[in-house]
C-alpha positions in Angstrom: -37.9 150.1 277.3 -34.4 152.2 277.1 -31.8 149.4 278.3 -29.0 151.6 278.0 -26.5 152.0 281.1 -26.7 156.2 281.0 -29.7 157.9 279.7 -29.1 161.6 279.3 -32.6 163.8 278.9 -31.7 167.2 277.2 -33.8 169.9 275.8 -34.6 173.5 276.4 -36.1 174.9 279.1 -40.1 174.3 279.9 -40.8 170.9 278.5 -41.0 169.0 280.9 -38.0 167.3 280.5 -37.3 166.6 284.4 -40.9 165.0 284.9 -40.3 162.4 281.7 -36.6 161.8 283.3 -38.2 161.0 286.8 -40.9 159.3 284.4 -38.4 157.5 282.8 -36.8 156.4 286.4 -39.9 154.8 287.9 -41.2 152.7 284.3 -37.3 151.4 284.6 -37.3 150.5 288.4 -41.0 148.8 287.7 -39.0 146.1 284.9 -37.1 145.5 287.5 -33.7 148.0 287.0 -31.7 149.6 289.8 -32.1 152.9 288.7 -30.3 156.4 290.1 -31.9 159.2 288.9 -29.7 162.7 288.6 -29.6 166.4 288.1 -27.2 168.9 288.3 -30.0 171.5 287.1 -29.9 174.6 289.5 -33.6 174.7 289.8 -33.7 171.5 291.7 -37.3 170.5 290.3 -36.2 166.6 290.4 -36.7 167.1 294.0 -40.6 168.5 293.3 -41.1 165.6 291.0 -40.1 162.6 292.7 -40.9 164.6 296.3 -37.5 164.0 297.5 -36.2 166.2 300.1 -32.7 168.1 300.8 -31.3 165.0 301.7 -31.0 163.9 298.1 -28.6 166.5 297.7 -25.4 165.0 296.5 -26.5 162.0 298.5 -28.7 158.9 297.3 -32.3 159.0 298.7 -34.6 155.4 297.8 -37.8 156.1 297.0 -40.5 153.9 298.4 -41.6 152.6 294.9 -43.6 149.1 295.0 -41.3 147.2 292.1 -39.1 144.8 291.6 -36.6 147.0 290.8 -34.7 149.8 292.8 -35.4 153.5 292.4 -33.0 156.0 293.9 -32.6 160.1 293.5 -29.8 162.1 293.7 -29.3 166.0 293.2 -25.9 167.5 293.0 -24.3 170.0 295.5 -21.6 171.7 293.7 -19.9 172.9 296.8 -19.9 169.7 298.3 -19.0 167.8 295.7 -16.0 169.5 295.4 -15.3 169.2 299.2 -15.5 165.3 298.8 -12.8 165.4 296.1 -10.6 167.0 297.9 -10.8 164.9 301.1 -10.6 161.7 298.5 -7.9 162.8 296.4 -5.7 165.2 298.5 -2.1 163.7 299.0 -2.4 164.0 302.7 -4.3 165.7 305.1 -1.9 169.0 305.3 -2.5 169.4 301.5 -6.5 169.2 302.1 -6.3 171.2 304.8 -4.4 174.0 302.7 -6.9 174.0 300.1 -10.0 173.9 302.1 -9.0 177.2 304.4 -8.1 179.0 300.7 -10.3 181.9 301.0 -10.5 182.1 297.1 -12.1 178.4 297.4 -14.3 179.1 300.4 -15.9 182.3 299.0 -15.5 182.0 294.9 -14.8 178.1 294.1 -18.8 177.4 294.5 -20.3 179.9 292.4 -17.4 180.2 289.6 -18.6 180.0 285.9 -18.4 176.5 285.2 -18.0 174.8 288.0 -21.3 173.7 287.9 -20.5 171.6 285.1 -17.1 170.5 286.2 -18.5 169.4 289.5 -21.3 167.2 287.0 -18.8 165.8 285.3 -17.1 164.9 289.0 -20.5 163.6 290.5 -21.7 161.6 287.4 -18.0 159.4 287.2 -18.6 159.2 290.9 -22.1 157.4 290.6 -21.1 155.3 287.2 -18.3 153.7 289.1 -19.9 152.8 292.2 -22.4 150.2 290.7 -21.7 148.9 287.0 -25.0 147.2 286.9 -26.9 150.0 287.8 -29.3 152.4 285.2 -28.4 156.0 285.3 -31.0 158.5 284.6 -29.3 162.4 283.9 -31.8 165.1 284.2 -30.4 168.2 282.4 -30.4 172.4 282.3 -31.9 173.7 279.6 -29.8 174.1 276.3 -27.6 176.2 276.6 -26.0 174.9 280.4 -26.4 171.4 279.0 -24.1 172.1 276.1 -21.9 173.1 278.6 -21.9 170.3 280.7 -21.5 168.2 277.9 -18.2 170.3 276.5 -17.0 170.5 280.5 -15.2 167.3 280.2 -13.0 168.6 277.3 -12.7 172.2 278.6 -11.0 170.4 281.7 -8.7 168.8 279.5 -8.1 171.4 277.9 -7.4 173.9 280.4 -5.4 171.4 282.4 -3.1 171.1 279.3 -2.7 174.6 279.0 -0.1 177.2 279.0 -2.8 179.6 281.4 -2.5 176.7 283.7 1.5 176.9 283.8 1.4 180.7 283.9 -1.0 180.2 287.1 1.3 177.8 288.4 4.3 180.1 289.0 5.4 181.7 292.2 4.1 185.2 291.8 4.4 186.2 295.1 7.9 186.5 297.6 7.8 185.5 301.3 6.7 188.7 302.0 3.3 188.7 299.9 4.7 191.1 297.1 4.6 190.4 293.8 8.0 189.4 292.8 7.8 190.3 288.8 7.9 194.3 290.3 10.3 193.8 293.3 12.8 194.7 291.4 11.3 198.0 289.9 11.4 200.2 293.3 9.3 202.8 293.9 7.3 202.3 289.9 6.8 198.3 291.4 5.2 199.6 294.4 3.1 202.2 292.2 1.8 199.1 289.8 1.7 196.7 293.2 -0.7 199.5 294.6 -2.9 199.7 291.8 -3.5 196.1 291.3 -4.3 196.0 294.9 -6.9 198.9 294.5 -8.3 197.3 290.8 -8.3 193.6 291.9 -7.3 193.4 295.4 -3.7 191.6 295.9 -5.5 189.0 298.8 -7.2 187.9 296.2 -4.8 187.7 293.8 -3.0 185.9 296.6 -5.7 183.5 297.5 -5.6 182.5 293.8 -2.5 181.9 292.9 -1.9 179.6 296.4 -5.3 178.1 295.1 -4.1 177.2 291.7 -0.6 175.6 293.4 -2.2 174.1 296.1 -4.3 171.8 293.8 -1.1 171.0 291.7 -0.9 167.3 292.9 -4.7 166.7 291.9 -4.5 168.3 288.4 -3.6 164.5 286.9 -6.5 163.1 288.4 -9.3 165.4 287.1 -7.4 165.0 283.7 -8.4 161.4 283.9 -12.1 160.9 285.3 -12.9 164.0 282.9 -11.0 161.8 280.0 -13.5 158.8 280.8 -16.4 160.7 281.6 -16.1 162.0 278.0 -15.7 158.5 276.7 -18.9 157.5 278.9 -21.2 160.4 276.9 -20.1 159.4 273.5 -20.5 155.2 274.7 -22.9 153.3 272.3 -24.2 152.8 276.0 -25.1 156.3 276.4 -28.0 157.2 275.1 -29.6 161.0 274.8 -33.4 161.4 274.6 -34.4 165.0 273.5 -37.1 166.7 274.9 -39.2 169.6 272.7 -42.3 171.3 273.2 -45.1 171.1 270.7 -45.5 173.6 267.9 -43.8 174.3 264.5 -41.7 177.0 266.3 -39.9 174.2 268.3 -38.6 172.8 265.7 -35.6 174.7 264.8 -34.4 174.8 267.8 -35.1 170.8 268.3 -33.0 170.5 265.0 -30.1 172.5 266.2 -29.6 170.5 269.7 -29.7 167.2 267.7 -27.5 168.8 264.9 -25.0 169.6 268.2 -25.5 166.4 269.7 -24.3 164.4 266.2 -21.3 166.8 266.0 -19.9 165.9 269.4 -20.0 162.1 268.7 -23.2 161.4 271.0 -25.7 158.8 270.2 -29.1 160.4 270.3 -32.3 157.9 270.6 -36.1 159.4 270.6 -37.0 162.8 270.2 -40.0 163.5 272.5 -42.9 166.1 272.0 -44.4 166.8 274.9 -47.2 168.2 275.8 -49.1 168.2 272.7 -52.7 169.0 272.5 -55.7 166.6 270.8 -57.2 167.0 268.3 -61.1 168.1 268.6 -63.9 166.8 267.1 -64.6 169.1 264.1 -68.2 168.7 264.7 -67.4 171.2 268.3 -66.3 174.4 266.6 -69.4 176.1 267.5 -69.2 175.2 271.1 -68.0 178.5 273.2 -64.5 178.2 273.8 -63.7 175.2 271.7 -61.8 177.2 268.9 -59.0 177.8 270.8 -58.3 174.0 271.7 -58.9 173.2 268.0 -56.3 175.3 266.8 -54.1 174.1 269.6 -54.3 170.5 268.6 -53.9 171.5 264.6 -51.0 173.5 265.9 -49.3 170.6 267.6 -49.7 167.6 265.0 -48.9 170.0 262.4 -45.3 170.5 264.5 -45.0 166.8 265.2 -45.5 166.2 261.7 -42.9 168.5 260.0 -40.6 167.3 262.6 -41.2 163.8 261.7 -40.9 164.7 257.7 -37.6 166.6 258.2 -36.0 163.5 260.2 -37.3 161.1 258.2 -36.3 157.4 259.5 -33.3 158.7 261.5 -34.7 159.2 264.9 -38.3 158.1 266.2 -40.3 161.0 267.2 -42.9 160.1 270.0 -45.6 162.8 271.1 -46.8 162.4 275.0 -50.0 164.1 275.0 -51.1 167.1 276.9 -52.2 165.2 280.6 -55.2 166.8 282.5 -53.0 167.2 285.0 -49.3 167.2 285.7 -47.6 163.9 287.3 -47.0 164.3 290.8 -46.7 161.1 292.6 -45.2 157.5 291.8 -48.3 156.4 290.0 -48.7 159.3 287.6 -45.3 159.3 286.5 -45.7 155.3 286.0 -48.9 156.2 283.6 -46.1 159.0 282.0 -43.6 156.7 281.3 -46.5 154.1 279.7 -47.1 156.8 277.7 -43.6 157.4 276.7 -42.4 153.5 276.1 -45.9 153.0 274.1 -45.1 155.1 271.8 -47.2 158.3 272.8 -50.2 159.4 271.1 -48.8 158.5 267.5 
């Protein structure tokens, strides 16, 4: 059983990894844990697996699990998210007010790159502080937008410490919505004023820089929950379980994703292969059909072996077997995460 406070389930995309995380969530609620499963993974298929509805999104939905424990769901709504932190944080109600009729907000501030991640960040300090006691369950993206997340924290440090941040800061624009750096050039300020307004668009430039100063009193704060949510991911009670699929062709890219995970200072615990295919009995290769699940199963215990060889005794390496069919109720994902805490197939 994974006592740890966080559990964060990473891999790349197709793995399964958001089934063993809901998995993960029931066995821990069934020992008796109040448990919150997450994502902040676009796709949404947390909702699929635990058959949550949209009223998980960015709220907590209880799932009616028989247990002595408590399971609860939540999926993350970027956009509202950010709302929330703004009415919470805003130093009074004419501030929020300014920030929430910014057209740049309204129409951009949702779908920006990296907001996704900085709004994860937001949500996952959110749910860590409201109940110490409680297990947290993270569902990830695949790779690539995980790695993100998981840099996001630092990035916001980062930028927020930044001379772009300062530049943004400045008054750009007079009284009269021109841009003051070419006020004083005549008619070629009006020429490069016009052009910017047919390249860019000076509302928006507008809309932007009155975003960027309207959030000035609220910079400090992200500074600090971003600061502590990167001190929760690299807590010795954080713990990362790494998802692959089965094959000798996973492996590198297993290897790389723990390689990054170890760089960054995160604790990484199992390393699950899921998915894989049995073995056959020899004696069946002349059946129809059978050759192709015989070469399967090689395939995959040859994968989970070199995997196991190139770790060595640093990480355990647990292989879930191929199921007949995929979990998709309370009870099959209790049977999943059986499978998972009893070490697999071996």
């Amino acid at each position: 059983m994974i006592s740890k406070r966080l559990v964060v389930v990473v891999g790349s995309g197709g793995v399964g990894k958001t089934t063993l995380a809901a998995a993960l969530g029931v066995t821990s609620a069934i020992a008796g844990r109040d448990v919150l499963v997450m994502t902040f993974d676009p796709s949404l298929r947390l909702k699929d697996a635990l058959g949550v509805g949209d009223a998980a999104l960015d709220s907590e939905v209880n799932l009616p699990l028989d247990a002595p424990g408590r399971l609860a769901v939540s999926l993350l709504d970027a956009k509202k998210t950010f709302d929330r932190l703004i009415d919470r944080y805003a130093a009074n109600a004419s501030s929020r007010e300014r920030i929430l009729a910014n057209r740049f907000y309204q129409n951009l501030a949702g779908s920006l790159a990296g907001v996704l991640e900085y709004m994860a960040v937001e949500r996952l300090y959110e749910a860590a502080g409201e109940v110490e006691t409680r297990q947290i369950i993270l569902d990830t993206p695949p790779t690539r937008q995980a790695l993100d997340f998981l840099g996001a924290p630092e990035r916001i440090v980062g930028f927020l410490d930044s001379g772009a941040l300062r530049i943004a800061l400045k008054s750009w624009f007079d009284g009269a919505g021109h841009l003051k750096p070419t006020a004083h050039l005549g008619p070629l300020g009006r020429g490069v004023e016009a052009f910017l307004d047919r390249v860019v668009g000076l509302d928006l430039l507008r809309d932007m820089a009155e975003f960027f100063q309207a959030f000035e009193p609220l910079y400090q704060g992200f500074r600090e929950r971003a600061t502590e949510v990167q001190e929760l991911l690299r807590s010795p009670e954080t713990l990362f379980v790494l998802v692959s699929g089965p094959g000798s062709e996973r492996v590198a890219d297993t290897l790389f994703f723990a390689r990054r995970l170890a760089e960054h200072g995160h604790h990484l615990g199992p390393i699950v292969v899921n998915r894989v295919h049995p073995r056959t009995d020899q004696g069946t290769r002349d059946i129809r059909g059978l050759e192709l699940l015989e070469w399967l199963g090689d395939r995959d215990h040859r994968g989970v072996a070199e995997l196991r060889d190139l770790l060595g005794d640093d990480h355990e390496v647990i292989a879930i077997p191929l199921l007949p069919e995929e979990p998709t109720n309370l009870d099959s994902l209790a049977h999943l995460g059986e499978l998972l805490f009893t070490g697999g197939e071996g």
